[in-house]
C-alpha positions in Angstrom: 28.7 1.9 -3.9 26.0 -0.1 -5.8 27.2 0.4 -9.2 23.9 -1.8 -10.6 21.1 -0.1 -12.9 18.8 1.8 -11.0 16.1 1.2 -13.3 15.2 -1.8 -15.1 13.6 0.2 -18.0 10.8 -0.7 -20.7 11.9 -1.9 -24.5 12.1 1.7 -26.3 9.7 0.0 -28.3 6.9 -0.7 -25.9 7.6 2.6 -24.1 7.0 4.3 -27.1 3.9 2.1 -27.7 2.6 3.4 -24.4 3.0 7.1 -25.2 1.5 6.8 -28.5 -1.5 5.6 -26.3 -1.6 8.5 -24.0 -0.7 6.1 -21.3 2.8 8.2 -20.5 1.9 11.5 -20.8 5.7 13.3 -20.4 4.0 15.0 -16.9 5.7 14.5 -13.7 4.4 14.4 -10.5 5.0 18.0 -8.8 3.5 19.3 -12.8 0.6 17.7 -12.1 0.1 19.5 -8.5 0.8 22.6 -11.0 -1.9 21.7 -12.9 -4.9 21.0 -10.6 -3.8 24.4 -8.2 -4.0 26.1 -11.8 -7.7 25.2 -12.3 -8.7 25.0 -8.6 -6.8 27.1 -6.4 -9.3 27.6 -3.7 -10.4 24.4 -3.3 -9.4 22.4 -0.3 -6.9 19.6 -0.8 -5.6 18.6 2.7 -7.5 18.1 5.9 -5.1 17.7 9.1 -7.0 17.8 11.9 -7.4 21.9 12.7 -5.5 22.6 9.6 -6.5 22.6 5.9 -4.5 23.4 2.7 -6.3 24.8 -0.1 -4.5 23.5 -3.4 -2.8 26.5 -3.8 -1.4 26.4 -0.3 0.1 22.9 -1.1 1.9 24.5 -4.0 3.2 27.6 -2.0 4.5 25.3 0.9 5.9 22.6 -1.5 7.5 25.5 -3.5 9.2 26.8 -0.5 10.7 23.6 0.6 11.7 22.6 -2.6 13.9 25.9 -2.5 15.1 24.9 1.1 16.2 21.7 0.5 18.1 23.5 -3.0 19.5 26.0 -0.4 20.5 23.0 1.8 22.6 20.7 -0.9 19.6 18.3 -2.2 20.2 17.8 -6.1 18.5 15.8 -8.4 18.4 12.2 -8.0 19.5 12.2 -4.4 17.4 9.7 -1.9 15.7 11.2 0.8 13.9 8.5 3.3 10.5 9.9 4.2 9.1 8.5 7.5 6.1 10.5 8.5 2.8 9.9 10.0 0.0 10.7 8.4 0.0 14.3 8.4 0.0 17.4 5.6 3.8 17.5 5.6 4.4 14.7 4.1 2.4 15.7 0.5 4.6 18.6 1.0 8.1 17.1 1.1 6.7 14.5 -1.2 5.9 17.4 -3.8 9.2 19.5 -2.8 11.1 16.5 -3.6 9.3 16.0 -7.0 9.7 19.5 -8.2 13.6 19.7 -8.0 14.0 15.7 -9.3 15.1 14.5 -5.6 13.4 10.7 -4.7 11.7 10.1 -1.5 11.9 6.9 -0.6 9.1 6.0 1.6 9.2 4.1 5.1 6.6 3.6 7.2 6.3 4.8 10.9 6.1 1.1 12.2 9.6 0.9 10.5 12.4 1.0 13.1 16.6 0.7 12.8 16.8 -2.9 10.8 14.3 -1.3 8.0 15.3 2.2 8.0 19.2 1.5 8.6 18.3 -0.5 5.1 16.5 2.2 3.3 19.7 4.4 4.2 22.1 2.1 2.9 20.3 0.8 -0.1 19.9 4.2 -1.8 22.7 5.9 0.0 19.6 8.6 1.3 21.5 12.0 2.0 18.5 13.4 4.1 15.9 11.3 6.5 12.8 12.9 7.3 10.5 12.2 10.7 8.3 13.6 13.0 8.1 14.6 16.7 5.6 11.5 18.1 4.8 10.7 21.7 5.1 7.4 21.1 8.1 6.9 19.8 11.2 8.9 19.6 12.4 8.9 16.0 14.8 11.5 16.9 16.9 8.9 18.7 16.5 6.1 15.9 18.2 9.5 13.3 21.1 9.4 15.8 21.5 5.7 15.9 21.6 5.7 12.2 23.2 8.0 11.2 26.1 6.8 13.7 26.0 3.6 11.1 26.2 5.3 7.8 28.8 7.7 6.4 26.1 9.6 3.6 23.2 10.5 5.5 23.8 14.0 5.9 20.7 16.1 6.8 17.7 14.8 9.5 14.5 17.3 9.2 12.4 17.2 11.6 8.2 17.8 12.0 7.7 19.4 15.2 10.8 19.7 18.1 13.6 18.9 16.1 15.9 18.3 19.2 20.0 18.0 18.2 18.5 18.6 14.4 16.8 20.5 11.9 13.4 21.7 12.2 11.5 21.1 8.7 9.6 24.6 9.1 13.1 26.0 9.4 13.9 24.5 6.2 11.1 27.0 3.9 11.4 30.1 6.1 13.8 31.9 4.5 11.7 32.2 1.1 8.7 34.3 1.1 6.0 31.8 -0.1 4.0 34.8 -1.6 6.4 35.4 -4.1 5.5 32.6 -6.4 7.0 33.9 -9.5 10.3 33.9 -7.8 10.1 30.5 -6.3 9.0 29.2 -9.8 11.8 31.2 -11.7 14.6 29.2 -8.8 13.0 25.6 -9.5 12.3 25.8 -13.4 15.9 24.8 -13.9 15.4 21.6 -11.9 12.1 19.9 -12.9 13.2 16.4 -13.8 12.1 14.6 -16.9 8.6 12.1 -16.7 10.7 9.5 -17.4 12.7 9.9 -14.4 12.6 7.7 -11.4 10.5 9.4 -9.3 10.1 7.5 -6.3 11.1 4.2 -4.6 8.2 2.3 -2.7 8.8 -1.0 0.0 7.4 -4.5 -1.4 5.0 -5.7 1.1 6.2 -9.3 1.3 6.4 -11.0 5.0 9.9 -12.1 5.6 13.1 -10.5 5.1 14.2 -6.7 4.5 11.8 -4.8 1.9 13.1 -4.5 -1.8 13.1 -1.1 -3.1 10.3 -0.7 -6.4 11.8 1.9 -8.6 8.3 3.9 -9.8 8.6 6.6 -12.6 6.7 9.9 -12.7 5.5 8.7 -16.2 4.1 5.3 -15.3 2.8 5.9 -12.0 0.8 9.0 -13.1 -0.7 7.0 -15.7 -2.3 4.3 -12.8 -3.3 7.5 -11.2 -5.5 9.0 -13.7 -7.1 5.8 -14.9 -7.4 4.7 -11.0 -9.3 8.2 -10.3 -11.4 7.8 -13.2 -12.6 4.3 -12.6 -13.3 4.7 -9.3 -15.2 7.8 -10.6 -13.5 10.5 -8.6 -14.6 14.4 -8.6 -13.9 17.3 -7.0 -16.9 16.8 -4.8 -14.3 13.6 -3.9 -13.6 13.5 0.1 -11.2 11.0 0.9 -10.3 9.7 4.3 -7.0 8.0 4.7 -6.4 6.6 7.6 -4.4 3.5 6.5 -0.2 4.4 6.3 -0.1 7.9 3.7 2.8 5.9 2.4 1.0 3.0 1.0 0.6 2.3 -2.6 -2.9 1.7 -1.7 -4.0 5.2 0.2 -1.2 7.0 -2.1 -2.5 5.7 -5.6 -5.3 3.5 -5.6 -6.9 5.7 -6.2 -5.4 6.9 -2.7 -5.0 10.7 -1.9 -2.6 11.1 -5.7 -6.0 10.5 -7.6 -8.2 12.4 -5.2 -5.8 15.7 -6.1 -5.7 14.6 -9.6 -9.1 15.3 -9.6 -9.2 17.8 -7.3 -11.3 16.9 -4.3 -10.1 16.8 -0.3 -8.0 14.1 1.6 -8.7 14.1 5.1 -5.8 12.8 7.1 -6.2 10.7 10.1 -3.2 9.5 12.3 -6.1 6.4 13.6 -7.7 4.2 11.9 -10.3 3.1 15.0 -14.2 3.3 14.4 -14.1 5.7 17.5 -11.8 8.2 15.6 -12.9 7.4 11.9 -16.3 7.3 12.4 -16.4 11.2 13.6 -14.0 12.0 10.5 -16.5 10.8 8.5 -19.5 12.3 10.2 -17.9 15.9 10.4 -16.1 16.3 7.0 -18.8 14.6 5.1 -16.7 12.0 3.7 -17.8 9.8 0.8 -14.8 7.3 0.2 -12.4 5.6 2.6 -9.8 2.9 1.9 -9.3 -0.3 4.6 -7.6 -3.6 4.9 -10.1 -6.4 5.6 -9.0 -6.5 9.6 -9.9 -2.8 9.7 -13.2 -3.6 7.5 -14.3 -6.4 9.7 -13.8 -3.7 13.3 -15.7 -1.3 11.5 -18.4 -3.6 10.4 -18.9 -4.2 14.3 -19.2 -0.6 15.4 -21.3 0.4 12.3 -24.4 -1.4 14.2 -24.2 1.5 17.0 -22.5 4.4 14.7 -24.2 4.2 11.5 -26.2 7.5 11.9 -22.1 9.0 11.3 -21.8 6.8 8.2 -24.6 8.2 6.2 -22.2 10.7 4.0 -20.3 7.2 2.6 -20.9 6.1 -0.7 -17.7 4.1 -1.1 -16.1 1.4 0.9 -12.7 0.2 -0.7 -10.9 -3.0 0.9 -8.1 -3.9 -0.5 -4.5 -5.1 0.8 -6.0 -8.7 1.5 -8.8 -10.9 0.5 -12.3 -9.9 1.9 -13.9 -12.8 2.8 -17.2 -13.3 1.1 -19.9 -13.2 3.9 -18.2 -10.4 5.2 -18.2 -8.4 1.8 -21.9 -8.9 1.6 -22.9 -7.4 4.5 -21.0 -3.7 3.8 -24.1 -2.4 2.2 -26.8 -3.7 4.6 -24.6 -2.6 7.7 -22.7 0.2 6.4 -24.9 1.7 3.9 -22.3 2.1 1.4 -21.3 0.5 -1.9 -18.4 -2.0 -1.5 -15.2 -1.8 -4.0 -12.6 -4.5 -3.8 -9.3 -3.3 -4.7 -6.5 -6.0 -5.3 -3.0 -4.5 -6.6 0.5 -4.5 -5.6 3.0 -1.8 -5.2 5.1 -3.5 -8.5 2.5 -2.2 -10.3 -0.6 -4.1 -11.7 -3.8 -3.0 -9.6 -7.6 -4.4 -10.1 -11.0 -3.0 -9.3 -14.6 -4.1 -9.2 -16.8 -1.7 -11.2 -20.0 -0.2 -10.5 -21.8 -1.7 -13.0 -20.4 -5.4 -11.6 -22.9 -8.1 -10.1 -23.1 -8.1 -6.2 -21.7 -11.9 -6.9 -18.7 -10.4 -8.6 -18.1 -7.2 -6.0 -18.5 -9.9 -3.2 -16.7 -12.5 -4.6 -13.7 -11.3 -7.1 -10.6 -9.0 -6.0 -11.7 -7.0 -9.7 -10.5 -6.9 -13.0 -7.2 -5.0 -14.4 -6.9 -1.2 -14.9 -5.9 -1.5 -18.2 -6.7 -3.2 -21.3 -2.9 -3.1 -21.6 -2.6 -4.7 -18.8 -1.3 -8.8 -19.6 -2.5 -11.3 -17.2 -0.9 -14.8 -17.4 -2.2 -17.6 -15.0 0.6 -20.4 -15.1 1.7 -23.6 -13.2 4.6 -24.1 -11.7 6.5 -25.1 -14.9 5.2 -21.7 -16.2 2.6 -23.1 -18.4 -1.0 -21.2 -18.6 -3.8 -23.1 -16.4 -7.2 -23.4 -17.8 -9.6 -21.1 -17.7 -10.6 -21.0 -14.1 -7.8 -22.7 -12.7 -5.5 -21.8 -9.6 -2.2 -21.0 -10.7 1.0 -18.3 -10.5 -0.4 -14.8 -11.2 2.2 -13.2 -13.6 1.5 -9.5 -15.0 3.7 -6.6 -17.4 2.5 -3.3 -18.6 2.2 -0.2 -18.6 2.8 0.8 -14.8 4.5 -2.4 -13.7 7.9 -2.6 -13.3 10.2 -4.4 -15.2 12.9 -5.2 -12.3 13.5 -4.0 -8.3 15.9 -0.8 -7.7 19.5 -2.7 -8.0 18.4 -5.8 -7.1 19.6 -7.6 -10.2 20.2 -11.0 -8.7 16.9 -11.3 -7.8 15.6 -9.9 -10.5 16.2 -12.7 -12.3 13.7 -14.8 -10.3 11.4 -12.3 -9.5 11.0 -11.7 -13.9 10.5 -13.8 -16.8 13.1 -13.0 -19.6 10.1 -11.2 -21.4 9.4 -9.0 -18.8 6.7 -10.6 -16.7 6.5 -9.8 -13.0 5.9 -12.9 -10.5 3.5 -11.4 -7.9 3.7 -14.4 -5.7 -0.1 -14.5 -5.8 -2.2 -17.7 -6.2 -5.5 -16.7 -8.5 -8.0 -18.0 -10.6 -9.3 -15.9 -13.5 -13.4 -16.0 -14.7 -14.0 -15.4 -18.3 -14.2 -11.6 -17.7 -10.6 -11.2 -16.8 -11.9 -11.0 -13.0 -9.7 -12.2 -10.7 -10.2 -14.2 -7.5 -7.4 -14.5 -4.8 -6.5 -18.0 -3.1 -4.0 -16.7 -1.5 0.1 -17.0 -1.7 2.5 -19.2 -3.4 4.2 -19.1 0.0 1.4 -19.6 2.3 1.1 -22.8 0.8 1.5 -25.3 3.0 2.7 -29.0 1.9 0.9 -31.5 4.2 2.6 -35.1 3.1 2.7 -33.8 -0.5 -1.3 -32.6 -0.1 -1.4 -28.7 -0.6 -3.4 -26.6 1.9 -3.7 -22.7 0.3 -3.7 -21.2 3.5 -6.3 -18.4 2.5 -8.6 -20.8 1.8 -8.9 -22.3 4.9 -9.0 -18.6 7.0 -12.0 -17.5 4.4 -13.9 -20.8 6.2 -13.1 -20.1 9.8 -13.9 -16.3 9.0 -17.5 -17.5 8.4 -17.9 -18.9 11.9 -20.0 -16.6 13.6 -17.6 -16.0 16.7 -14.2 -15.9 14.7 -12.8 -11.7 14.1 -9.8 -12.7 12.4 -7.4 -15.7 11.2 -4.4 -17.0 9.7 -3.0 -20.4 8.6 0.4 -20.9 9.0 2.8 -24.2 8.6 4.2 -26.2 11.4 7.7 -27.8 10.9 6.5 -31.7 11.0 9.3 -34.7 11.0 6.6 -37.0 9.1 4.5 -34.6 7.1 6.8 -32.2 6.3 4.6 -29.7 7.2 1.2 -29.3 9.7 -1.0 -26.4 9.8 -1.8 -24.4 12.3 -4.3 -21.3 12.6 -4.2 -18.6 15.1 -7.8 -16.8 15.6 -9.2 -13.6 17.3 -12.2 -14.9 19.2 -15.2 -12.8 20.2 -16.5 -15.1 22.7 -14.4 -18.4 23.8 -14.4 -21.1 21.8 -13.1 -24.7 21.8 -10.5 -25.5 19.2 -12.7 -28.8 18.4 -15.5 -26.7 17.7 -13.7 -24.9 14.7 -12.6 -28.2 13.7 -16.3 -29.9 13.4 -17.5 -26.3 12.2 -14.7 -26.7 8.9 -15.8 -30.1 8.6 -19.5 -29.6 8.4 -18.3 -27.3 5.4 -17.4 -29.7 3.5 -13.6 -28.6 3.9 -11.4 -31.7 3.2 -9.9 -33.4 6.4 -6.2 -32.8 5.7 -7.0 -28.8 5.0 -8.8 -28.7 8.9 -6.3 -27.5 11.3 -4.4 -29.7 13.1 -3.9 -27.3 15.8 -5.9 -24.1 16.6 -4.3 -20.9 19.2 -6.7 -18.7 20.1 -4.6 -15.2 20.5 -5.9 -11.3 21.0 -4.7 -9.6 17.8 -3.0 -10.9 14.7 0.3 -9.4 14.0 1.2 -7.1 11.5 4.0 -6.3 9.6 4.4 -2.8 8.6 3.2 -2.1 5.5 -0.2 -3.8 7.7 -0.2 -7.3 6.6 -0.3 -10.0 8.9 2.7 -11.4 9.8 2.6 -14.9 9.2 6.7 -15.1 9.7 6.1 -14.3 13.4 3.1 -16.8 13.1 5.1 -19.4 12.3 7.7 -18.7 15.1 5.0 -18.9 17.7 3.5 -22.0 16.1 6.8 -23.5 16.7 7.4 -22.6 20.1 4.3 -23.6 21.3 4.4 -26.9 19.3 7.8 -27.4 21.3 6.1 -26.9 24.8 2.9 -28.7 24.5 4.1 -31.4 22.1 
């Protein structure tokens, strides 16, 4: 048994800083789903396909579990891996879970054994949670871990449960219409807002996820702030269609700030125009979240499907840089405003505003949430770049974390002594506290001491006219060091030399032009959506080693 702190917590001093600024509000999570079905029972918070919750369903149905999974043995503080599509279940589990103090810890449904297994182990999770899918039988991948752990005790299933538990099963024995009753069994077991409420996956590219350790306190407060830049209402319609589980659809504002301020998630298990697009059309959407990839697909089909598009007002991409030629044309093809939304699971998330320039929506990743929020831009000896200068992006306040769940070795790398968090992120900073995204400290790549920023080069070959996608990724090289190589999704065949005269007739310096260029189908993605640039690399290798 882990026997490190769970919680790297905040100086009592700074924490008490915070809630004198009405950052921490001493609300949890499940309170605030309370709240908003108080004021606005009858309004519609959940659109699954055929099915719709009105906000006072979500707290009947999330009431009931959380009695279940009482009835079952689930006590405060104990993990409970959530791996669910993108359906109404999971807000309800998620909300069950919050109500008696119980943590979900979030997978994602690309996860599989390695990932999951992890998850298990890591928070020694006493109850997994999955779904019936045609795809993919996560019934089987249940068995196999739970053949490898001795604490996972309980497997709840959406849909045919097979050799376990059906989740329905789970709430059927208490009578959802008797609220008072339900409330008078959970009162005794709402946790305190400065609890650990949850435990999110970092998004990094190699290796097994580290657990972030979020409080109900802190990320309630990115929330609020996140629904009220982005100027959400009740008239709000939100599709998600990127993973429910993401800090980015779950927070940014994501489908937590669209009930915040009571207005309609509609859940969509695809994220493909063909599917989307009629989401949007039917429901009336007026704000969707996407990864640039996804932005860049739907920018194609909008030419032929606009006439569905005309309810959107905002565009959010976020996850990535947006190249600039692509953010430009949103409006003009899409007819809706474009937000760029840079932020990190850790914590610190940025915005562009409404009342930004076009130049700064099309060409920054946004400005902090919080005034609260400090920014430091430093070199690699820590030191603060000038004004305008690339550098280390290191951030604390009030909803970043000050250390990963039990992970105090590499805590210790991953934090400066005073608390600062190293996002890993290359940025510059413009005299507005904007910030602008160059990419990685990792996807640098060291060509004979020369440094290539990897997204730098991909925004170039992104403007070529026939190029869908890219990535830059580093070659092993026994006289460089390194070479780069850059895989692109082609919309029409293209020689590798043409890409090369194409970055040199923009002025991109010679040792930051490819020196070898695969044309491939797709990109691949990790599972949080990102592309995989490990596996890149691996294939850059191999085919270095057949054709020389």
């Amino acid at each position: 048994m882990n026997n490190e702190l769970e919680l790297t917590a905040w100086p009592e001093s700074v924490a008490q800083r915070y809630r004198n600024l009405g950052y921490w509000q001493g609300q949890t999570i499940g309170q605030m789903l309370v709240e908003r079905a108080t004021q606005t029972p009858n309004n519609i918070a959940i659109i699954c396909g055929a099915r719709s919750l009105s906000y006072q369903d979500l707290l009947r149905e999330s009431y009931a579990l959380a009695a279940g999974f009482l009835a079952q043995g689930i006590r405060a503080k104990d993990a409970i891996v959530v791996q669910l599509p993108n359906i109404a279940e999971f807000f309800t589990v998620c909300f069950a879970l919050f109500h008696i103090g119980a943590r979900p810890v979030f997978a994602l449904p690309a996860h599989r054994f390695s990932e999951v297994n992890h998850l298990v182990e890591s928070t020694q999770a006493v109850g997994y949670v999955i779904a019936e899918d045609a795809d993919f039988d996560y019934r089987n991948l249940a068995h196999q871990v739970k053949a490898q752990t001795l604490c996972l005790k309980h497997v709840w299933v959406v849909g045919d449960p097979a050799q376990w538990t059906s989740l329905s099963d789970v709430a059927a024995r208490f009578d959802v219409c008797d609220m008072d009753q339900l409330i008078n069994r959970l009162n005794a077991h709402v946790p305190s807002a400065s609890d650990l409420a949850m435990l999110q996956l970092s998004g990094g590219s190699t290796g097994l996820p580290k657990l972030i350790p979020r409080t109900h306190d802190d990320y309630l407060y990115s929330v609020r702030a996140s629904a009220q830049i982005c100027r959400l209402a009740e008239s709000s319609v939100y599709l998600c269609v990127l993973p429910v589980a993401h800090n980015f659809s779950l927070s940014s504002p994501g489908s937590l700030g669209v009930f915040y301020a009571g207005g309609c998630v509609v859940l969509s298990r695809y994220a493909s125009a063909d599917v989307a697009f009629p989401l949007i059309e039917k429901h009336r959407v007026n704000l969707a979240a996407v990864v640039p990839s996804l932005a860049l697909s739907w920018l194609q089909c909008a030419h032929e499907g606009k006439q569905q598009l005309k309810s959107l007002e905002v565009l959010q991409v976020g996850g990535a840089k947006f190249n600039e030629a692509s953010a430009r044309s949103v409006q003009s093809i899409m007819g809706c405003q474009l937000q760029q939304v840079f932020g990190m699971a850790e914590g610190l998330v940025n915005y562009t505003r409404w009342d930004d320039s076009e130049d700064v929506i099309c060409q920054t990743q946004g400005r902090a949430i919080s005034v609260d929020d400090e920014i430091r831009v430093v070199d690699d000896s820590d030191q603060e770049v000038a004004m305008g200068e690339v550098g280390h992006l290191l951030t604390r306040g009030p909803y970043t974390i000050r250390g990963y769940y039990k992970s105090a070795k590499h805590n210790e790398c991953a934090f400066t002594q005073d608390g600062f968090y190293r996002t890993g992120d290359l940025v510059r900073q413009n005299q507005v506290g904007h910030l602008i995204v160059e990419g990685r400290a990792k996807d640098q790549i060291n060509r004979g001491g020369e440094k290539i920023a990897a997204q730098e080069v991909e925004a170039h070959l992104l403007a070529h006219p026939v190029v869908l996608d890219a990535a830059l990724v580093a070659i092993a090289d026994s006289y460089l060091g390194e070479r780069s190589c850059a895989f692109v999704v082609v919309r029409e065949p293209i020689q590798s030399m043409a890409l090369k005269v194409f970055l040199h007739e923009r002025g991109l310096a010679q040792y930051k032009i490819p020196d070898r260029v695969e044309c491939v189908d797709h990109l691949p993605k990790t599972a949080v959506g990102k592309i995989n640039k490990l596996l890149l690399r691996q294939m850059a290798d191999q085919a270095q080693k057949m054709h020389g």
